[in-house]
C-alpha positions, 0 to 999 in steps of 0.5 A: 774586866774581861773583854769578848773577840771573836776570831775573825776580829782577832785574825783581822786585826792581825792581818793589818798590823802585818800590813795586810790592805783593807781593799784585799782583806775585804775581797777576801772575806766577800765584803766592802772595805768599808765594812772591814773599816767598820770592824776595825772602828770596833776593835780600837773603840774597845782597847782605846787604841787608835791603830792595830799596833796600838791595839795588839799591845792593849791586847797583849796585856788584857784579860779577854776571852775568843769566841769562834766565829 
């Protein structure tokens, strides 16, 4: 089953594995924390993970498809 990822999610979920902090991340793309928070809730739900670690590894081995945005 192929899942869908925009971009942005994508560079998101990078940026937290890397240890990029929420309140920088949301200032930079002119939201609240909780709204990066949000998006990231959607991630995990989606690869069944709990964490971006977790998630970048289901990712690695998914079939999934980017979307730009």
């Amino acid at each position: 089953m192929s899942m869908t990822f925009t971009t942005a999610e994508l560079r998101l979920l990078r940026y937290v594995a890397d240890g990029a902090k929420l309140e920088n991340l949301a200032m930079q793309e002119g939201v609240s924390k909780k709204e990066i928070e949000t998006r990231l809730k959607s991630v995990y739900k989606r690869l069944d993970s709990r964490d971006p670690v977790e998630a970048l590894q289901k990712l690695a081995q998914s079939s999934f498809e980017v979307i730009e945005r």
